[in-house]
C-alpha positions as CSV (number, residue, x, y, z in Angstrom):
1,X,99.7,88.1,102.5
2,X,101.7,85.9,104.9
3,X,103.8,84.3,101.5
4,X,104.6,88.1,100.8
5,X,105.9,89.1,104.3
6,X,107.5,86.0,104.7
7,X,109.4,86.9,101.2
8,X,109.9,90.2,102.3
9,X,111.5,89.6,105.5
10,X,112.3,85.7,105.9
11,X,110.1,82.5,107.5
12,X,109.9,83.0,111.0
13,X,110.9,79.8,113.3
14,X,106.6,79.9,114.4
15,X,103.6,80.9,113.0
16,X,101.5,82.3,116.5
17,X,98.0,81.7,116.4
18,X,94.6,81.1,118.4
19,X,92.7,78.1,118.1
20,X,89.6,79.5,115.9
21,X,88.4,77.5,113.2
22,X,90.9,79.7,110.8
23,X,94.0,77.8,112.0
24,X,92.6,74.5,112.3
25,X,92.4,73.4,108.8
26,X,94.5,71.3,108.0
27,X,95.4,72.9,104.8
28,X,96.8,76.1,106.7
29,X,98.7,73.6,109.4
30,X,100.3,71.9,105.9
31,X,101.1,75.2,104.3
32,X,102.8,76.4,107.4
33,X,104.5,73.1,107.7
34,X,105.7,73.5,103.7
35,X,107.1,76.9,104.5
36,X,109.5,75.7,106.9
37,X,107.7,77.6,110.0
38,X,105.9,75.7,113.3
39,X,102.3,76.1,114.9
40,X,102.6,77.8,117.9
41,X,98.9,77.3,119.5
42,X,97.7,79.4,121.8
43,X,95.6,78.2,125.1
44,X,92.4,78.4,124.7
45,X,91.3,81.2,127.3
46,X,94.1,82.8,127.6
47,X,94.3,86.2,125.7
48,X,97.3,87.3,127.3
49,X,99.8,85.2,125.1
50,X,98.1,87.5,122.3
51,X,98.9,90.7,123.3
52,X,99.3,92.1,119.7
53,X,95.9,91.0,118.5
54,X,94.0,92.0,122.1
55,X,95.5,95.8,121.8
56,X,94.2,95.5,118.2
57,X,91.1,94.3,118.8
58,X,90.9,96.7,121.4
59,X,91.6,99.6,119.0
60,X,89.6,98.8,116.1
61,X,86.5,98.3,118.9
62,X,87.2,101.5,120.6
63,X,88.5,103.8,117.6
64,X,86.0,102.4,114.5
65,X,83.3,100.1,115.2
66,X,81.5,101.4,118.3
67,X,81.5,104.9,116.6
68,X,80.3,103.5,113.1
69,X,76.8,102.1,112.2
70,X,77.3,100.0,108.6
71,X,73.9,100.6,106.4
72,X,75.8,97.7,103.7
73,X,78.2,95.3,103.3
74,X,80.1,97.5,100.9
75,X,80.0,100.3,103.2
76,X,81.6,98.6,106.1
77,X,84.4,97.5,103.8
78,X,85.1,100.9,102.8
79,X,85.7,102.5,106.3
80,X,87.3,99.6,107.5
81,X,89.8,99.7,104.3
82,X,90.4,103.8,105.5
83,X,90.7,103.2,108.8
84,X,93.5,99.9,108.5
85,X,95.3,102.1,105.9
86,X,94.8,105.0,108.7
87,X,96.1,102.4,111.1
88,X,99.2,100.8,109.1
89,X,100.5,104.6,108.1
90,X,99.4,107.4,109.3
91,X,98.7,106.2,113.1
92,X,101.3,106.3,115.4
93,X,101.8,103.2,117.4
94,X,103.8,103.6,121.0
95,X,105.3,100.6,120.4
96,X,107.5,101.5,118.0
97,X,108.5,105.1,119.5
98,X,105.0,106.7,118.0
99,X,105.5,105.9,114.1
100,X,103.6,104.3,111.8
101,X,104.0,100.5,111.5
102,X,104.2,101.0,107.5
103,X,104.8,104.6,107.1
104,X,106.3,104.0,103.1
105,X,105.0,102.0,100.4
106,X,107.1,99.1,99.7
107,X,106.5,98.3,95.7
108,X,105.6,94.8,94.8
109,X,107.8,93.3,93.0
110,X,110.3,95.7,94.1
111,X,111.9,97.5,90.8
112,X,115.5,96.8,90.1
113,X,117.6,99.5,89.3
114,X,118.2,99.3,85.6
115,X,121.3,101.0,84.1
116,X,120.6,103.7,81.6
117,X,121.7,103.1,78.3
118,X,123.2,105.3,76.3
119,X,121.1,106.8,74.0
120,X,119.3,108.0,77.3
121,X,119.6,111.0,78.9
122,X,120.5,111.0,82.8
123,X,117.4,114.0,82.6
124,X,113.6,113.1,82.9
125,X,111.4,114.9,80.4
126,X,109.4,117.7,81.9
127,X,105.6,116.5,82.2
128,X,103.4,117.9,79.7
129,X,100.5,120.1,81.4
130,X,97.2,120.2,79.6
């Protein structure tokens, strides 16, 4: 996901992260390091230089998981799936003047305007209807 946005929109000068066992391998400090971005380690103990992941922490505690009760594994990935699409755009945030984070699809690999030829018509066919 983070090669994608980082195609999308650019490699950002640091990669933010906590300390978990997630960001210590050494293979995710190497791939960061390959992409041209820095480690930017948070303090241990201090969840206030995470704001963004506290508030959504916060969220996905108060709006999903203490109202849900997960009989299977494939369950709980199912509502968690509806609720982050829910979350990413539908949901609006205040942060960003209450829209949705990701309120269009983006198409991957975006489609590149092709030129019609001319044996086309500038018209699309009607759908058929059965």
């Amino acid at each position: 996901m983070l090669s994608d946005l980082f195609i999308l929109r650019g490699v950002p000068g640091h990669v933010r992260s906590d300390n978990g066992p997630e960001f210590i391998a050494k293979a995710v400090r190497d791939w960061i390091t390959a992409v041209g971005a820095r480690t930017a380690f948070i303090e241990p103990g201090s969840p206030w230089e995470n704001g963004y992941c506290e508030s959504f922490n916060s969220k996905f505690r108060d709006e999903l998981l203490n109202g849900e009760i997960f009989y299977s594994l494939a369950e709980a990935r199912i509502v968690i799936e509806s609720w982050r699409c829910h979350y990413n755009t539908k949901r609006p945030h205040s942060s960003l003047g209450y829209q949705p984070p990701a309120p269009a699809a983006v198409p991957w690999p975006a489609a590149l305007p092709q030129a019609a030829s001319p044996a086309t018509s500038d018209v699309a066919p009607k759908p058929t209807v059965h």
